[in-house]
N, C-alpha and C positions, 0 to 999 in steps of 0.2 A: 647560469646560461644554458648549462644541459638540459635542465628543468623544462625551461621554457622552451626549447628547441623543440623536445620530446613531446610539448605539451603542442603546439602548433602541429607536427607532423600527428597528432592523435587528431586534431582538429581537421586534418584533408581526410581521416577516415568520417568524420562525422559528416563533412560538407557529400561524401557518397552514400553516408543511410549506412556505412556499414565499418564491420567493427578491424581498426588498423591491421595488429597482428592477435590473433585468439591464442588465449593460452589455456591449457589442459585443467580440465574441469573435473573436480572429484568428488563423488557421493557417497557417502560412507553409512552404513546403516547401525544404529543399533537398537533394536527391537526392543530389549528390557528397558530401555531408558524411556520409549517413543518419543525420538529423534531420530531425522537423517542431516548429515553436518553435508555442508556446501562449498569446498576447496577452491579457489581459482588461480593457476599458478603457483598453489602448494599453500596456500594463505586463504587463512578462516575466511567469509564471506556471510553466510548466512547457515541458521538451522530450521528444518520445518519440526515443529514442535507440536505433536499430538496426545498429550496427556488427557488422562481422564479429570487431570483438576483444569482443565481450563475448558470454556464454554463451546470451544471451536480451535479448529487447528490454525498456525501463525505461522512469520516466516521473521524468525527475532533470534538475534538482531540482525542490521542492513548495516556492511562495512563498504567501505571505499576499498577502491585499489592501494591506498597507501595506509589501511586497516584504522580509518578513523567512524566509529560508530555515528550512523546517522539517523537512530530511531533512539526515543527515551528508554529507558531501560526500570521507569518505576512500570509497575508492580513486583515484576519478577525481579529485579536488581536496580532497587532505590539509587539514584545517582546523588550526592550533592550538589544542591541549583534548582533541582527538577520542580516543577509543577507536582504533585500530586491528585490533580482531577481526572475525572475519567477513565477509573481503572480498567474501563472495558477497553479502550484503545492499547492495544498492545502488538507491538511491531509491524508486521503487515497484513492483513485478512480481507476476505470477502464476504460479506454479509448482509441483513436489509433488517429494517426497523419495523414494517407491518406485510407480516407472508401470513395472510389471512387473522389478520388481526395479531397474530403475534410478533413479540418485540425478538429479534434473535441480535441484531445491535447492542443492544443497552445489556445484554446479561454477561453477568459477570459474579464474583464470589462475594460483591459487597449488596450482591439483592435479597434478603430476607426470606425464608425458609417460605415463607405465606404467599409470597409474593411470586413464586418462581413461575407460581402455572400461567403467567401470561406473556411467559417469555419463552423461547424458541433454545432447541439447544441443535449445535453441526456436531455429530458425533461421528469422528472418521471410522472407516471399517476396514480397507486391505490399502496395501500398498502395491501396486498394480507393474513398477518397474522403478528400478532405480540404475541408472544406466550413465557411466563415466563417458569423457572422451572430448573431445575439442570444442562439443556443448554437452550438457548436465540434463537429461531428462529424468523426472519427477514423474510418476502417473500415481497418484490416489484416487480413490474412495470416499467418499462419504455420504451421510444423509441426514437433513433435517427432519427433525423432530419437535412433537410438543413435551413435553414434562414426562407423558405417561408412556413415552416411547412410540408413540405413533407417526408413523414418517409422513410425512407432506413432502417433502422434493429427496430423490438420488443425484447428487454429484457424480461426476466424475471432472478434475481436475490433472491437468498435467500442466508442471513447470518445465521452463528451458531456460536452463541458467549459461552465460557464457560472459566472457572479458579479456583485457586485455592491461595494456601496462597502467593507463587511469581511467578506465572503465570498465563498470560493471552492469549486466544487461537480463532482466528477468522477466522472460513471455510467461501470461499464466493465462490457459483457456480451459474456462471452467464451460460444461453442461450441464443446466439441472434439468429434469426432469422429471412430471408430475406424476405421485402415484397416489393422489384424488386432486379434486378441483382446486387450484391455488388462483389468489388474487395479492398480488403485489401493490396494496396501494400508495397513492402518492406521498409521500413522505421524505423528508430533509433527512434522514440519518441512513445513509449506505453510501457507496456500495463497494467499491475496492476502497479501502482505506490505507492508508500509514500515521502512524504518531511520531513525530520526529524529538529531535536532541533541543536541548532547550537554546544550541546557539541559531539554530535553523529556525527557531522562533521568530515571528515580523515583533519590535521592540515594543513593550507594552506602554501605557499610559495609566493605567489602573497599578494599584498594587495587585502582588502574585503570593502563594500560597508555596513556597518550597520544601523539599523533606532532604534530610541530611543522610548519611550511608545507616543512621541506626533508624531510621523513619519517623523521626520528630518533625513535626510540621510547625514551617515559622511563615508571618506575611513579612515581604519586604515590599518597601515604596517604591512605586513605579522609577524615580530618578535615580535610584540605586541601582539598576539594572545595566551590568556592563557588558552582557555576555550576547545576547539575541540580536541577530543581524540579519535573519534573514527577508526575501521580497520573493513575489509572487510575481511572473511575467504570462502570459497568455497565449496562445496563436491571434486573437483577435485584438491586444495590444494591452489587454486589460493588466493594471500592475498593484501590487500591494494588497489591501484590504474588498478592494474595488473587483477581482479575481471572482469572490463567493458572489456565488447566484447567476455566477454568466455560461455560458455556453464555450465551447474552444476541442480543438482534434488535439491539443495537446494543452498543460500546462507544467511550469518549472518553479521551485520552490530552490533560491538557491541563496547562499551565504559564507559566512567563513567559520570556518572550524580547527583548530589544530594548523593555525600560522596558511591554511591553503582556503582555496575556495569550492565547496564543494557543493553539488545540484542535484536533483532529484527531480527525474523528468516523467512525467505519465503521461502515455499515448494512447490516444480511443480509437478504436478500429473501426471502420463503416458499417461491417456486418453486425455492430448492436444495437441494440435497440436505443433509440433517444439518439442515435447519431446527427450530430454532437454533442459528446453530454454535457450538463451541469456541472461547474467544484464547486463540490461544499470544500473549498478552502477556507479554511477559516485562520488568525493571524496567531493562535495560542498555542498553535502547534497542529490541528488535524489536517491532513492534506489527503483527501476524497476527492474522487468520481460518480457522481450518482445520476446516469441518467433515466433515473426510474423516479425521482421527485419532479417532476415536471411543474404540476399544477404548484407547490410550495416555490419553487424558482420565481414562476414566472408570475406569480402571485394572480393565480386564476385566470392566466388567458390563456393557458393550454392543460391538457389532464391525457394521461398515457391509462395508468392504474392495470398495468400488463394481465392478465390472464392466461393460465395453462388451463387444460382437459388435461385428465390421465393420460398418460403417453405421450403429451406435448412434450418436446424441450425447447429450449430456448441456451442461446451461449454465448458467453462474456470473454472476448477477449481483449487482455492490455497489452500493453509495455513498459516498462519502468525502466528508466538507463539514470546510474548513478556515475556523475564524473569527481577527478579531482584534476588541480592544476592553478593555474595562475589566473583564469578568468574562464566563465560557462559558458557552455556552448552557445551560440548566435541563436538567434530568430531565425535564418537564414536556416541554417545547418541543422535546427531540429525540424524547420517544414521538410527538405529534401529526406531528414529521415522518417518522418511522416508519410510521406509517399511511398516512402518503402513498405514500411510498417501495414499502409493499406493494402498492399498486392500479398500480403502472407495469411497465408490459407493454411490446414492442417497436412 
């Protein structure tokens, strides 16, 4: 009954756009590792993980308020259950599939030595602030590249991480900024991404491919699947599988994990581009925003295909708010925080 009590009075914060009671937010750096670890309440939450083995810097893993992992954890820590496809989807990122013909989506350590030069790599450079206190600001660095080191766009991203007793809340506005002619074209694979926990999965009907904690891959038949529960809800009413290829200022991907129910909400801001965007939600676990595939969505009745000059920028900002409790936030309670979400400016 506390549970629930706590869990309603969290719910009058959501029904105002804003967060009950915030609890103190910690960023911890450690440079040799390239990692900064993400505290809320004194409890793990997230790491931004910048290594030179991975193709782009991530935000792995995403925990709840009551530290239930809600991204998969294959490549970097094989889970047993898991899928093992697409080892490029790894925790949370920002990315695009054709930044002048190159793939920076799809790269990862299983693309072939031969192959690499058609792929894009985000290679972070400084870490610009890392700053505790009632919210968690992140400021990085980065920049895209081809293979031979050549930059096509300068990042600058800052996170704002903040939460409370069952939620957890993660602004990320990225700028890029061209430094020679970039063409974004229309394409299906970008642009904030997450790979969720195989219970966040919508239940499959196909047989699935799983790997065990030593990374043996087995299929199991789709009616053997006890685990994936989750559903896709829309601002525009869209549910389930029916989500990918629509349009929506928000969508929620929510399900049960660890005896509770837990959501993962993304929020598109006005000032981006494609407002409102497209999810590539898809039901096997990728949970995207891409409002840069336009012409692929809408199956050629519209085309963006965005363009920078040197010196253009252009700037993505989301929201993600992860809850736990006894049932997800309303329809109701994420438009009202929608509206919020549109009035925040830098």
């Amino acid at each position: 009954m506390r549970k629930l009590k706590s869990f309603l009075l969290a719910g009058a914060g959501l029904c105002s756009g804003t967060l009950a009671v915030g609890q103190h937010v910690q960023l911890v750096s450690h440079p040799d590792a390239h990692k900064v670890d993400v505290l809320v309440g004194g409890k793990p939450f997230t790491t931004y993980l910048y290594p030179d083995t991975l193709e782009k810097p991530v935000l792995y893993p995403l925990r709840t308020a009551d530290g239930q992992i809600v991204t998969r954890g294959f490549p970097l820590d094989p889970r047993s259950g898991e899928p093992t496809d697409h080892p490029h989807h790894l925790g949370m990122w920002l990315n695009y599939e054709s930044v002048n013909g190159l793939d920076f989506w799809n790269n990862s350590y299983a693309i072939p030595a031969e192959k690499k030069s058609h792929y894009g790599w985000i290679r972070p450079q400084r870490i610009l602030e890392a700053r505790s206190g009632k919210k968690g600001v992140l400021k990085v660095t980065a920049e895209w590249q081809q293979q031979d080191r050549t930059v096509l766009l300068n990042e600058q991203t800052t996170y704002v991480f903040s939460g409370d007793e069952h939620r957890r809340t993660i602004d990320r506005i990225t700028t890029l900024t061209a430094v020679r002619p970039v063409t974004f074209a229309d394409v299906k694979d970008g642009m904030l991404g997450i790979r969720v926990a195989r219970e966040l999965q919508l239940p499959e009907k196909k047989p699935q491919q799983f790997a065990d904690n030593s990374g043996n891959v087995t299929t199991v038949a789709a009616d053997k699947d006890d685990v994936a529960s989750g559903d896709y809800l829309t601002s525009e009413g869209k549910t389930g599988d029916d989500a990918w290829a629509t349009r929506g200022r928000w969508c929620m991907l929510f399900g049960k994990k660890g005896g509770e129910t837990v959501s993962i909400v993304i929020f598109d801001h006005p000032g981006n581009p494609g407002y409102p965007t497209y999810w590539h939600a898809r039901g096997y676990g990728l949970f995207a925003a891409n409002p840069l595939g336009q012409k692929v969505f809408s199956k050629g009745k519209e085309a963006l295909n965005l363009q920078l000059q040197p010196g253009q920028s252009v700037t993505f900002r989301y929201r993600v708010l992860i809850t736990d409790g006894d049932a997800p936030p309303t329809a109701a309670q994420l438009n009202k925080m929608a509206d919020v979400f549109a009035k925040a400016s830098d």
